[in-house]
MIMAR-381463 format. One record per residue (C-alpha): residue number from 1; x, y, z; residue in three letters. Coordinates in nm, 2 decimals. Layout:
! residues N
ATOM  num       u       v       w  residuo
ATOM  NUM       X       Y       Z      Ala
...
END
This chain:
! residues 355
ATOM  num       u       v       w  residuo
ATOM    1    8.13    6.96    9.57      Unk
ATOM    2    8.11    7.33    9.55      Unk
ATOM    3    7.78    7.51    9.64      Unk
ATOM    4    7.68    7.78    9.42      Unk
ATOM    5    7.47    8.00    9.58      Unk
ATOM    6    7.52    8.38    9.62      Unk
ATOM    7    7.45    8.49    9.93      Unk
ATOM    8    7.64    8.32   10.29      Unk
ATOM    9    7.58    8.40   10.63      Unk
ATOM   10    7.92    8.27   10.84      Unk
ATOM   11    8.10    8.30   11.11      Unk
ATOM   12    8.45    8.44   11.11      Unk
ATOM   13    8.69    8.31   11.41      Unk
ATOM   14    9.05    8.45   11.47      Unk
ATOM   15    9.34    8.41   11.76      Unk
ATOM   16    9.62    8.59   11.64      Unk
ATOM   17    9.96    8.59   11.79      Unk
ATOM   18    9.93    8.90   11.99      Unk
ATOM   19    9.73    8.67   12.24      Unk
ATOM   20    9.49    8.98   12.31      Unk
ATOM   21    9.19    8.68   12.26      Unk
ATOM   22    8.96    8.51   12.06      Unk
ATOM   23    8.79    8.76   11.76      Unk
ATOM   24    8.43    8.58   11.64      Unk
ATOM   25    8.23    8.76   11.35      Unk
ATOM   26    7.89    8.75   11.18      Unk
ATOM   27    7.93    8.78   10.84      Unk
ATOM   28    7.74    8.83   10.53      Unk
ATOM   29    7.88    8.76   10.20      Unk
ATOM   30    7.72    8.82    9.83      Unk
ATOM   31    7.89    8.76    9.51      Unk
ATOM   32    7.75    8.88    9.16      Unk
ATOM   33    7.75    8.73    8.84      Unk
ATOM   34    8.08    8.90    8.75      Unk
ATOM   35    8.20    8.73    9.07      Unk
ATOM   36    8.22    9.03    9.26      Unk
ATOM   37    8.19    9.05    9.62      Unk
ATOM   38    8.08    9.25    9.92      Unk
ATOM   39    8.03    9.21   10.29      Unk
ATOM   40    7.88    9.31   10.58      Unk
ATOM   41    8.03    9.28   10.92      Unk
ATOM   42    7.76    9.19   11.15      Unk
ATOM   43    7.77    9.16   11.58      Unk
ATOM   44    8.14    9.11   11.64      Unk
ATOM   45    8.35    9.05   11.95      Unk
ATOM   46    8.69    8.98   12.12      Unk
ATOM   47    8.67    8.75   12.41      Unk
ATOM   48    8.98    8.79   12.57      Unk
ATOM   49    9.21    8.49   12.67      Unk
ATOM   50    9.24    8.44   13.06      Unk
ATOM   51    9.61    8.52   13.21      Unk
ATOM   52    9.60    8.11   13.22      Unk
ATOM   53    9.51    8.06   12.89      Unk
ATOM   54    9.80    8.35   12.78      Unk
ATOM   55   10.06    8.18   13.00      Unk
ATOM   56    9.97    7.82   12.85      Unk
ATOM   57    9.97    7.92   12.44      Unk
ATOM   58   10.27    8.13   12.51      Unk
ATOM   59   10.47    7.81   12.65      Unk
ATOM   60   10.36    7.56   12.43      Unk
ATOM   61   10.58    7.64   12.16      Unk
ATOM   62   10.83    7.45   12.36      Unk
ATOM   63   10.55    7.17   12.46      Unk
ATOM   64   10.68    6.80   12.42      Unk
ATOM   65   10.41    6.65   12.14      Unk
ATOM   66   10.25    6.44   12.43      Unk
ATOM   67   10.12    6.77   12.54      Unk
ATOM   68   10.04    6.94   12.24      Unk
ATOM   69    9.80    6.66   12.13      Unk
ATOM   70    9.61    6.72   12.49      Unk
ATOM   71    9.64    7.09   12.46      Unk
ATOM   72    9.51    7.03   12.08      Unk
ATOM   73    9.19    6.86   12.24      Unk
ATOM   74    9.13    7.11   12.55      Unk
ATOM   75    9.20    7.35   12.33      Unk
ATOM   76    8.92    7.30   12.05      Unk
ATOM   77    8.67    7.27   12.38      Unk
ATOM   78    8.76    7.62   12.44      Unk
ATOM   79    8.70    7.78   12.13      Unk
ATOM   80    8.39    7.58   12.07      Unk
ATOM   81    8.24    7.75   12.40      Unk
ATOM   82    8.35    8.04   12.28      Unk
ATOM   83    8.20    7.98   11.94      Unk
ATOM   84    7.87    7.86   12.10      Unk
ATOM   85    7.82    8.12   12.34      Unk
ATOM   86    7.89    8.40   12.08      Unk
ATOM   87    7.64    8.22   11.87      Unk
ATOM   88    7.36    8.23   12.20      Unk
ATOM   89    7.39    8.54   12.33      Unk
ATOM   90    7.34    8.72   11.96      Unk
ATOM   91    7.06    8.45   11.88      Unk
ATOM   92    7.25    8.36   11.52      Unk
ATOM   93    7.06    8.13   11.35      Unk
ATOM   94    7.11    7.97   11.00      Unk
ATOM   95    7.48    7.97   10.96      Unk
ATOM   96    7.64    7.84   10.65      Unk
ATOM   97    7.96    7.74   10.83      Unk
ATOM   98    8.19    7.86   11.12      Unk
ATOM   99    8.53    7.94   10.94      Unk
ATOM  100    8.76    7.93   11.25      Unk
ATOM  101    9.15    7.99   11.20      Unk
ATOM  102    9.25    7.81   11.53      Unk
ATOM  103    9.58    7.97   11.70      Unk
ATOM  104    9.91    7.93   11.55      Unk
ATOM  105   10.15    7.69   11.78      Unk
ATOM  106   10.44    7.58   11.56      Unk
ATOM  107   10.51    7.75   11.19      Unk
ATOM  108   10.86    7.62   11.06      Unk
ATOM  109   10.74    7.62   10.70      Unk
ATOM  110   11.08    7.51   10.55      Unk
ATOM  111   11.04    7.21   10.77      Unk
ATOM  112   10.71    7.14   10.69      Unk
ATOM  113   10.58    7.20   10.99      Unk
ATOM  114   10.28    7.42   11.11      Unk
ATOM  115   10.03    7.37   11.35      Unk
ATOM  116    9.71    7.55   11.44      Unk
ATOM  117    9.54    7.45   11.75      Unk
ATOM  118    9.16    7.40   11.74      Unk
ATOM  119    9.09    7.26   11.44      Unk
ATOM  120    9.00    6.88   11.54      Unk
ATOM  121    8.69    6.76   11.37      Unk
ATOM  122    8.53    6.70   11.68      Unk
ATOM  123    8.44    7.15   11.68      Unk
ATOM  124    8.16    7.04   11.44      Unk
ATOM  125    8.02    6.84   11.72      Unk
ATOM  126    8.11    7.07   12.00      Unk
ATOM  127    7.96    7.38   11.83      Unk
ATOM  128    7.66    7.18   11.61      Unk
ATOM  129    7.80    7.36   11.30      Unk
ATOM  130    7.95    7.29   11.00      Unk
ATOM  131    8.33    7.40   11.07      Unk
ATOM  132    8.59    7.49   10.79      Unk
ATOM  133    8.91    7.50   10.99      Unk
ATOM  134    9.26    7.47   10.93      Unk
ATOM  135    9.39    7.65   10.66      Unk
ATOM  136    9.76    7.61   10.68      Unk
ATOM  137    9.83    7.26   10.64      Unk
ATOM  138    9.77    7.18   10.27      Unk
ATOM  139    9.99    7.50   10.14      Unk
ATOM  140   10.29    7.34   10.38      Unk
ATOM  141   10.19    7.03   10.20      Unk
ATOM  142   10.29    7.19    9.87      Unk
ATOM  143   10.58    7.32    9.97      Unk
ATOM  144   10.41    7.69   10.05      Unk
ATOM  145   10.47    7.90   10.36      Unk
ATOM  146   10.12    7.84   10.50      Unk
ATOM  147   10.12    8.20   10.53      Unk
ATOM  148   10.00    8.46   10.46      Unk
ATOM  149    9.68    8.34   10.34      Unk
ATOM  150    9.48    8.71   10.35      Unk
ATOM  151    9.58    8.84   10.07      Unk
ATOM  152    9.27    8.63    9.83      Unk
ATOM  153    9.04    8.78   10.05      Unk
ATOM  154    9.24    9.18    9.97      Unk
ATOM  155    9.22    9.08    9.61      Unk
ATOM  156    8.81    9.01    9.68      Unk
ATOM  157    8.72    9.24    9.91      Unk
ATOM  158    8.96    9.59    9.89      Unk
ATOM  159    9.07    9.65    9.50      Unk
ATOM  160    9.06   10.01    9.51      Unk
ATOM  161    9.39   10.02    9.74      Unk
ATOM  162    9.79   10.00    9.66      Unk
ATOM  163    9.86    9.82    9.95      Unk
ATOM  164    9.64    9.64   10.20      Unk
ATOM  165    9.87    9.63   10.54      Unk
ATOM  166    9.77    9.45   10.87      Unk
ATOM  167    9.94    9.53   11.24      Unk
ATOM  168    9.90    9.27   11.42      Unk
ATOM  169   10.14    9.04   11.58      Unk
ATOM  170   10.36    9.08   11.27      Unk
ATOM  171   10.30    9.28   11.01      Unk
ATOM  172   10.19    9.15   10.67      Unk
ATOM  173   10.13    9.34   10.35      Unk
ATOM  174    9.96    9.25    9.98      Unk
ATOM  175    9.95    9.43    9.68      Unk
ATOM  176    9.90    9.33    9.30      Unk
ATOM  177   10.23    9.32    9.04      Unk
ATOM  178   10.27    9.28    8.73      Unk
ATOM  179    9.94    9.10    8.74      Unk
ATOM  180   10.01    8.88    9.03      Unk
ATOM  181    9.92    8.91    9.41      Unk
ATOM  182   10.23    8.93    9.59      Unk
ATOM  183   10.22    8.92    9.97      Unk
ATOM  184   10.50    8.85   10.31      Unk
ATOM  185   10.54    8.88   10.65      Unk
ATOM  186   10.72    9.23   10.66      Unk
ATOM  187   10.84    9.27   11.03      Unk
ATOM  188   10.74    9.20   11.42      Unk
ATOM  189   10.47    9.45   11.58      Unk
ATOM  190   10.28    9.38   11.86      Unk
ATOM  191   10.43    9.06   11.95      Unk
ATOM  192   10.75    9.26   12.08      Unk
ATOM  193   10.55    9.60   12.14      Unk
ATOM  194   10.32    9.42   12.43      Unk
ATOM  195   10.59    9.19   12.57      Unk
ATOM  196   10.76    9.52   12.62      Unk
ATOM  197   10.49    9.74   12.75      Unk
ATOM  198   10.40    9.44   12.98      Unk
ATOM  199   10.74    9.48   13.13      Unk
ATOM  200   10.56    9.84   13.23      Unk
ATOM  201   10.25    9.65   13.35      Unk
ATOM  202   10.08    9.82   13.05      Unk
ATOM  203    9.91    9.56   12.85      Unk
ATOM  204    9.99    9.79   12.52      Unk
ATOM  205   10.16   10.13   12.46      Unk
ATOM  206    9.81   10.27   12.40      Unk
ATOM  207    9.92   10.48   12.08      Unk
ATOM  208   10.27   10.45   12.09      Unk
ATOM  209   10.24   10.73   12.38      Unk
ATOM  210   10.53   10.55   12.57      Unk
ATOM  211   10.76   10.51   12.24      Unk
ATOM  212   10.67   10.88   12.20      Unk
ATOM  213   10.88   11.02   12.48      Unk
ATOM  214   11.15   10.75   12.52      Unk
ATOM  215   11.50   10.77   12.32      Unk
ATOM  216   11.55   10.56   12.04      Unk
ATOM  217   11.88   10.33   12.09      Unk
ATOM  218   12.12   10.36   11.72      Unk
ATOM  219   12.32   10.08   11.79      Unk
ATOM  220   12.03    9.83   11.85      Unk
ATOM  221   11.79   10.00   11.53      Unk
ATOM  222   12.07    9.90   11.35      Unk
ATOM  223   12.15    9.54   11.46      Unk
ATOM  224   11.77    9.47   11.47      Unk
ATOM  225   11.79    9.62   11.08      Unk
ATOM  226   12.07    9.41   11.04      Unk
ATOM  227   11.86    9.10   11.06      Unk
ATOM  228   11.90    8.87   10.80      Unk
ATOM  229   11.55    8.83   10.77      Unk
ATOM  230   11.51    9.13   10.60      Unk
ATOM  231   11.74    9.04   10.28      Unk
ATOM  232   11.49    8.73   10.20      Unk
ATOM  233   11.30    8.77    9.88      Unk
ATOM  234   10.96    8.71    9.93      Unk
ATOM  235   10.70    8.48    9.97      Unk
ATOM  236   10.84    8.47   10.36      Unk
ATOM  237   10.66    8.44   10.67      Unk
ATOM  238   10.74    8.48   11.04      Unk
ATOM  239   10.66    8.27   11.36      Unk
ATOM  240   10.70    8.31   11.76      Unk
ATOM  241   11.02    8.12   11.71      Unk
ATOM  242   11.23    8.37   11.51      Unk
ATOM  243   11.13    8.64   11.74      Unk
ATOM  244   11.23    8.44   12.05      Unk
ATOM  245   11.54    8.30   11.86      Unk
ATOM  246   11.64    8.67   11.68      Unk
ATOM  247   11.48    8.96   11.84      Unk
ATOM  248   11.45    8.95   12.21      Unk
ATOM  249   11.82    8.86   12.26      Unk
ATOM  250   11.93    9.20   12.07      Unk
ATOM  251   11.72    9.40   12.31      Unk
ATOM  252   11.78    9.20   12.65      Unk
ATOM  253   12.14    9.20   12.56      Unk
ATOM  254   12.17    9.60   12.54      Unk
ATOM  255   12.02    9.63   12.88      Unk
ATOM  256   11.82    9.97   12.79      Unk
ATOM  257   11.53   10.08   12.98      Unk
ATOM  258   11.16    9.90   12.84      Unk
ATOM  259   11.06   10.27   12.75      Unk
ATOM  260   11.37   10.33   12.51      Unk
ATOM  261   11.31    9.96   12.42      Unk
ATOM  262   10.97   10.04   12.31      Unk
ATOM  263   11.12   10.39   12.10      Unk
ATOM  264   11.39   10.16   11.96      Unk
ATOM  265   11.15    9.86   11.85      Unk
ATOM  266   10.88   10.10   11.72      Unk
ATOM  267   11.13   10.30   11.48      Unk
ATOM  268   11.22    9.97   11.36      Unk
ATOM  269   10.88    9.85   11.22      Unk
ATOM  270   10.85   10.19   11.10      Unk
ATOM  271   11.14   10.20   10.87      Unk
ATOM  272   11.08    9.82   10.75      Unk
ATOM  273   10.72    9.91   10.70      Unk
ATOM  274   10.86   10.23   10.48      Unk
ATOM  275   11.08   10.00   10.27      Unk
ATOM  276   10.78    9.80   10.15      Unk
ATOM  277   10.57   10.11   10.00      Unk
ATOM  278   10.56   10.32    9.65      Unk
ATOM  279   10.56   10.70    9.74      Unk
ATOM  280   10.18   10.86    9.70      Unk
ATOM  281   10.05   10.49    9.72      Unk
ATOM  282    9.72   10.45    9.90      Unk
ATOM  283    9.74   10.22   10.22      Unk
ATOM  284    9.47   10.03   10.39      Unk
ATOM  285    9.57   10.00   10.75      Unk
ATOM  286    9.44    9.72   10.97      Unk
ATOM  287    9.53    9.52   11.28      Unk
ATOM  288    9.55    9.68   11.65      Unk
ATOM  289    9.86    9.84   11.52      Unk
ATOM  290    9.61   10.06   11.33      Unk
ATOM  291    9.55   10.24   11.68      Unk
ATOM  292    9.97   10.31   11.72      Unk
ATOM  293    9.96   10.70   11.60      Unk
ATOM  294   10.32   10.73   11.70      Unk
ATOM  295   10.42   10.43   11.47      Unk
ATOM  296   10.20   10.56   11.19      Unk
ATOM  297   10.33   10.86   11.21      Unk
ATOM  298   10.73   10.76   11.23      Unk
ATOM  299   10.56   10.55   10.87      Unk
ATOM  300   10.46   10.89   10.70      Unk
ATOM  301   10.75   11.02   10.83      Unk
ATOM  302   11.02   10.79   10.68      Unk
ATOM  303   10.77   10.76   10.32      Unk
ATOM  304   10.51   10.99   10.18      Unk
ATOM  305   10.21   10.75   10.16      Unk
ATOM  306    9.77   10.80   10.23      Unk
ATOM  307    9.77   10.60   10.52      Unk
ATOM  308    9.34   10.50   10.53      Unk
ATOM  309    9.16   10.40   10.87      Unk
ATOM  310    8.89   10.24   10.79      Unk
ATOM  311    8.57   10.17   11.04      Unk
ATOM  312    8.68   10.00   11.38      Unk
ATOM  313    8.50    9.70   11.29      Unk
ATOM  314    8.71    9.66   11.00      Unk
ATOM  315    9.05    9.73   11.17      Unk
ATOM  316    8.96    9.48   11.46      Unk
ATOM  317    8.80    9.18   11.29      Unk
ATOM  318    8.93    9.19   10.90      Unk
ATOM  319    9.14    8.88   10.95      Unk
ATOM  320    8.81    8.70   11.11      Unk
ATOM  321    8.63    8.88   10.79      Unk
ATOM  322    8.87    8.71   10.55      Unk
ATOM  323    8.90    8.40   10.79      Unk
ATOM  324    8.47    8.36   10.66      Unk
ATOM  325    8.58    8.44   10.30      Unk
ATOM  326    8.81    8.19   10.25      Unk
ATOM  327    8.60    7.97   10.44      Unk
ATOM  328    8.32    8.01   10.20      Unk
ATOM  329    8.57    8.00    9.88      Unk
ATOM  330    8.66    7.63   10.04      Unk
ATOM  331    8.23    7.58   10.07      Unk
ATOM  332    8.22    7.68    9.68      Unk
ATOM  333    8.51    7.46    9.58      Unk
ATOM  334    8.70    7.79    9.46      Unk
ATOM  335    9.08    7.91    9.52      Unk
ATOM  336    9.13    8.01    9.83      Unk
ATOM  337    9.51    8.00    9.82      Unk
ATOM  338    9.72    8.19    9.59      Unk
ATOM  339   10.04    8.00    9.50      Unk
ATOM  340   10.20    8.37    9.40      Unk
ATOM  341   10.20    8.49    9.77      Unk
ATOM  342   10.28    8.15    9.97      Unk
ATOM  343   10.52    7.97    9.71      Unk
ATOM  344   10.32    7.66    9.69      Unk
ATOM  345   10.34    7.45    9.36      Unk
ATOM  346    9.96    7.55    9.27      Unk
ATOM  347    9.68    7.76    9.35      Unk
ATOM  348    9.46    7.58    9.53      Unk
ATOM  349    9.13    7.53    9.81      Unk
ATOM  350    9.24    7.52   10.14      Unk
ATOM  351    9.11    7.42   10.47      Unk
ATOM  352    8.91    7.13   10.60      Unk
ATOM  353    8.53    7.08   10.58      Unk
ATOM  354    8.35    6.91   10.94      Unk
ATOM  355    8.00    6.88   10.92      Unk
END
């Protein structure tokens, strides 16, 4: 059933793998005739994850599936509050849906495997709204990488750039070739960036200032460079589990300072992020990595690109702002899922519809 209307008020809901907590969005979406759209970002907010919380989605990438399935179901409690509260405090009213992400536990797409807590059907309930949640699954099904799935809403929403590029836990890129949208997992960011700076109790290295006046380490840049990784083709994706498995052994084993760690790690996303780009190319930059001037700078440094900033609102919460698009696309019975970027057999609608 697809609903054709042209105007949708939603709710975009993101937990990315930084951790740094739970991003909810109003949302207004209109389409035209010619199927063009626009948004505005409405009352937004981070609520950040309690140091239980962190400690408990951190582990549970190691969970037995006993425990999974129970943190699956006190998990969705959790965001629902969330969800609700958000919805209370800023007296929302008339929602079309809440399109909720959930938060990435497992992702071994060549095993078939992903999971996204916080997607049970029983949200719908919890919250009183109609829910389109979990994304992933159906792109896995057809032999995709469940990931990444932004790039529809960069092909929607943000045609006038060359690249869009978001900094968040890892870094992900899109772009259009040869008629096609092509978009991978590029590198680690702030996944390895926080873990270190939380070895400094600093929760981030607020703009790379830390990086900035440490020494970089040669001999790790280049094994980290080194990674295999790096020679895949895309469409390719990246989870929790390849950095535990490939990254943080390289830097415990060289037993440098967390400061030089930081230099080292940060010149490394750098010059991967370089190797993605066309000289002169225009660059929409989004993600908390948006804020890393040292690590933007090392970019324009390495390649001679228009790195744009857009509005904070759109650097924090453009995941949860795609997050509502592709919800709605799923609401409209449209493609939300581009077979191009993920290497699934088809395009296709993803997601799940509670009501």
């Amino acid at each position: 059933m697809s609903s054709q209307k042209n105007t949708y008020r939603v709710l975009g809901v993101m937990s990315g793998t930084s951790l740094d907590g739970i991003d909810l969005a109003e949302l207004d979406f209109q389409v035209s005739d010619k199927a063009t759209w626009t948004f505005k970002i409405g009352r937004a907010k981070t609520i950040p994850y309690p140091s239980e919380w962190v400690a408990i989605l951190k582990e549970a990438v190691h969970f037995s599936e006993g425990r999974l399935k129970t943190l699956n179901k006190d998990y969705t409690v959790y965001l629902a509050e969330a969800i609700s509260s958000f919805v209370a405090e800023n007296a929302i009213e008339s929602l079309d849906a809440v399109c909720s992400h959930g938060h990435t536990i497992l992702h071994q797409p060549e095993k078939g495997i992903t999971l996204q807590i916080g997607n049970m059907p029983e949200i719908a309930a919890l919250t009183g709204q109609t829910v389109v949640c979990d994304f992933r699954v159906r792109d896995v099904q057809l032999g995709g990488q469940g990931a990444p799935l932004v790039p529809i809403g960069d092909t929607l929403l943000f045609p006038a750039y060359d690249y869009c590029l978001n900094l968040g836990g890892f870094a992900n890129c899109s772009f259009e070739k040869d008629g096609s949208r092509i978009a991978y997992d590029i590198c680690p960011v702030n996944i390895v960036l926080n873990a270190l700076a939380e070895q400094l109790d600093l929760p981030y290295d607020d703009g790379g200032m830390v990086a900035r006046g440490a020494t970089i380490d040669i001999n790790v840049l280049d094994v980290l460079n080194k990674l295999q990784f790096y020679k895949q083709e895309p469409p390719r994706s990246l989870g929790l589990e390849w950095v535990q498995q490939f990254v943080f052994p390289v830097i415990e084993k060289a037993d440098i300072s967390a400061e030089d760690a930081l230099a080292t790690f940060t010149e490394h996303v750098a010059q991967q992020l370089a190797q993605q780009f066309e000289e002169g190319s225009s660059i929409l930059v989004t993600g908390g990595g948006a804020y890393n001037d040292f690590l933007l700078e090392r970019l324009r440094y390495h390649k001679s690109v228009e790195v744009v900033l857009p509005e904070p609102k759109l650097v924090e919460y453009k995941e949860a702002l795609i997050f509502g698009l592709l919800g709605v696309l799923k609401l409209r019975g449209e493609i939300n899922c581009l077979a191009s970027v993920t290497g699934a057999s088809q395009d296709h609608s993803s997601g799940k519809i509670f009501r």
